[in-house]
N, C-alpha and C positions, 0 to 999 in steps of 0.2 A: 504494500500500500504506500501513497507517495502525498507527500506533507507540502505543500504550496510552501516556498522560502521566499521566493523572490521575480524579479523579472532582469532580463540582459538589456543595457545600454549602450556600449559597445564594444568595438575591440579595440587594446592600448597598443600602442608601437614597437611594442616587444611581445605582443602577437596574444596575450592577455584577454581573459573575458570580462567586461567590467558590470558588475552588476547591483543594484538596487537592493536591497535584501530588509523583510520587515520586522527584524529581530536578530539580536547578538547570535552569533550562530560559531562552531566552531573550528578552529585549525584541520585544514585534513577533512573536513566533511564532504563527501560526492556527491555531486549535483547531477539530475536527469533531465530531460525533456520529457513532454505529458506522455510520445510514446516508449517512456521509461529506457528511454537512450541512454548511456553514459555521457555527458557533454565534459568532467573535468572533476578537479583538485582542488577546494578553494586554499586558498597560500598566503592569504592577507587579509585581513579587515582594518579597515579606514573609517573615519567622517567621523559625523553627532551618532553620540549611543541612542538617542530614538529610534534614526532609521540608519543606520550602516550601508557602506558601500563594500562590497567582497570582490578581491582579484581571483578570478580563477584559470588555473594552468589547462587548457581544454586538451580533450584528447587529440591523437593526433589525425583523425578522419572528421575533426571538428572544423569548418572552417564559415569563413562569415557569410555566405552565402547560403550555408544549413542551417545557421543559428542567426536569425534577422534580430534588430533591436526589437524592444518590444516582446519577444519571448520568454515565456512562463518559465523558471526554474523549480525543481521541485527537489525536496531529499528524503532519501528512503524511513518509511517510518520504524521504530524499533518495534523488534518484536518482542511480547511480553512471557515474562519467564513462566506463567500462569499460577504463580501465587504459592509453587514451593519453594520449601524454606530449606536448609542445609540441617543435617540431622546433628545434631548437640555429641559431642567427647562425654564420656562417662570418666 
């Protein structure tokens, strides 16, 4: 299942995704497209902690002509461990 992060603005000169993002989000987090694409790395966060900008290192079959501005990014949601516990040492 895939969690709405953000949207792409564009690409930086060093070949970079630069993206809009609507919450702190972390180092290392992988980013998809809605059809659950790999699109990247993100490698950086910038800007005001309200709404953050993320640099992302995109794959390498990423290019700007697949990934237009204005496109949805998404990150995978966790899956949950379903509410067991670790059994207790005697």
């Amino acid at each position: 299942m895939l969690l709405q992060i953000g949207a792409v603005l564009h690409f930086s000169a060093q070949g970079h995704i630069i993206a809009r993002v609507k919450q702190a989000i972390r180092l290392g987090t992988r980013l998809y497209t809605t059809k659950s694409k790999l699109v990247g790395t993100i490698i950086d966060i910038f800007g005001p902690i309200s709404r953050p900008f993320a640099s992302i290192k995109p794959e390498s079959q990423i290019t700007v002509d697949s990934l237009p501005p204005g496109s949805a990014l998404f990150q995978a949601k966790a899956k949950s461990r379903g509410g067991r516990s670790k059994r207790r040492k005697k």
